[in-house]
N, C-alpha and C positions, 0 to 999 in steps of 0.2 A: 504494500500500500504506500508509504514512504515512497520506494521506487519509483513509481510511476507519479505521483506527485514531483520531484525532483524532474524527473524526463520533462510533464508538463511546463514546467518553472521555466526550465532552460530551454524549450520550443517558444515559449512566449518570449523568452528575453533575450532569443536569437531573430524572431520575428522582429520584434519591436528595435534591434537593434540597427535593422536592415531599413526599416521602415524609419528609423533619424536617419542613416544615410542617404537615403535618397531625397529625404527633405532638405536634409544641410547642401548637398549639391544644388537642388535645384534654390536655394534661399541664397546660397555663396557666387554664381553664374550670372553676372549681369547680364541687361537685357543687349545690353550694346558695350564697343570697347573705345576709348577716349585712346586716342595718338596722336601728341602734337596738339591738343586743345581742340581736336577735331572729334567727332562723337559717328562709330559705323554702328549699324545696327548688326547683331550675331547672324549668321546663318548657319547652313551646313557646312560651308567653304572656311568660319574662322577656326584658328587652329595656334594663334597668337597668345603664348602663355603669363601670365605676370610676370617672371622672371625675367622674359625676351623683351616684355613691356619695360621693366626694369631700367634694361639697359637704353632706351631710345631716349634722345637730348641731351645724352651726356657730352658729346661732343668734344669727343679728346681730342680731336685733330686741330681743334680751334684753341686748344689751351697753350699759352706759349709755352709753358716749361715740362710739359708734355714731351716724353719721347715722340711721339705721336707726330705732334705740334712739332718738332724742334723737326723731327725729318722732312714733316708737308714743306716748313720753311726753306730748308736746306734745298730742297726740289725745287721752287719757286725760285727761289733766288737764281738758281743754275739757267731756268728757262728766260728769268728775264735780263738776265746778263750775257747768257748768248747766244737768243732770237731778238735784235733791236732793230726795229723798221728804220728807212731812213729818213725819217723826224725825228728819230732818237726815242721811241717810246717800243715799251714791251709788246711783240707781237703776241704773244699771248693773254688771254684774261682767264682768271681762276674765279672759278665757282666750288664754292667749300659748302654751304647754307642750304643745298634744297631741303628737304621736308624728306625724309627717308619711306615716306607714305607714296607709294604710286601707283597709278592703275595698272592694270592686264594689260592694255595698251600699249602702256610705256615699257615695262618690264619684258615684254615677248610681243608683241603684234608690229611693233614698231622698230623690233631687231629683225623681221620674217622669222622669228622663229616658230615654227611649226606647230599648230592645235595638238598632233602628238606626242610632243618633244618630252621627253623624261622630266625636264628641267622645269615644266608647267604640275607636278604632279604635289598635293598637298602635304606627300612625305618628303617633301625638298624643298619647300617657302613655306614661308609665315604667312597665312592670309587673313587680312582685317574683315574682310568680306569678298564674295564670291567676285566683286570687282576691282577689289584694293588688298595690295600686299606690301609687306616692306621688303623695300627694294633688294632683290637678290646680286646683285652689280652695280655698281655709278654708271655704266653704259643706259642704266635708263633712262638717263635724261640728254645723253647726248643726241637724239633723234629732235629734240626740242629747240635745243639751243643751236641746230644746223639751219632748222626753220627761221631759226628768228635772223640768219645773215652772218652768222660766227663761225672762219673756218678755221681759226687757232684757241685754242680753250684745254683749260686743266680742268676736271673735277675730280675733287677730293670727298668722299664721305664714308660712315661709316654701312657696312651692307649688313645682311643677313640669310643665312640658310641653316637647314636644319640639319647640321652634321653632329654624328655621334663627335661625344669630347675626347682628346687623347691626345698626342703630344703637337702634333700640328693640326689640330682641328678643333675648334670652337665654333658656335654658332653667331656668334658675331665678329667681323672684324674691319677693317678698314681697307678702302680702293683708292687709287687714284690712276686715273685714267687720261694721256696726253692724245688730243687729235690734232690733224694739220691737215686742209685740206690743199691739193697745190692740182693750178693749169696741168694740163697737158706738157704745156712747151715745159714748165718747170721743174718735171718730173724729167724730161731730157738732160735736163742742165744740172742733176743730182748723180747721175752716171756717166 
């Protein structure tokens, strides 16, 4: 009699224990995720965890006494001391600042990378929602800054994929990306 009172006990307080977890999830799971002061709503596509949230706006590369920051420097300096137009000003311009938030778009549609591509698949990006990810490369936004008339540009930011941790792999890290675009005839006059 005891027995099977005891079995009860702990059927109930194995039940009831199942039944707080599932409330505390769904009470802990906001409706939507804030990046950057911006607010997505969740779907089936988000997969951005607080931890990864954690790390967005910290913005090492912009800290000067940053290794980080002390290397982006050192790179800049190299580019605008020896690409100098003849007015004497840096042919290059550096974009450090975008918003590490970017669409599908930006991120794959606007490199042609392929609706199949491995590299679209939700166990390899962060996605904010099924139209917004953090950026898995700075190449996302070079597709933008071509539009706008820029064929010399730095961008430096921090990326994100979702790699197991080990000694060269973390899921976040830093890019920095040099493009040039150059004439026909001036691609001659490089060989």
């Amino acid at each position: 009699m005891l027995e099977k009172c005891v079995v009860r006990c702990l059927r109930a307080q194995k039940t009831l224990s199942n039944q707080l977890r599932r409330m505390s999830v769904a009470v802990t799971q906001p409706e939507s995720v804030e990046v950057c002061g911006q607010k997505f709503k969740r779907d089936q596509w988000t997969n951005v965890s607080p931890k990864i949230l954690s790390h967005v706006g910290r913005n090492l590369h912009l800290q000067e006494k940053h290794p980080l920051g002390l290397l982006k420097n050192r790179i800049v300096d190299h580019f605008y001391s020896q690409y100098i137009s003849r007015t004497g000003n840096p042919v290059f311009s550096v974009f450090d600042r975008f918003s590490p938030v970017v669409t599908v778009e930006q991120n794959f549609d606007s490199l042609l990378i392929p609706k199949d591509h491995p590299s679209r698949v939700k166990a390899d990006c962060y996605y904010v929602d099924e139209g917004h990810l953090l950026r898995a490369h700075t190449t996302a936004h070079q597709a933008e800054l071509l539009r706008s008339g820029l064929d010399s540009f730095l961008m430096v930011g921090d990326v994100y994929r979702r790699d197991s941790i080990d000694s060269s792999h973390y899921p976040v890290f830093h890019q920095l990306d040099a493009v040039r675009l150059y004439a026909k005839h001036d691609v001659c006059l490089l060989f």
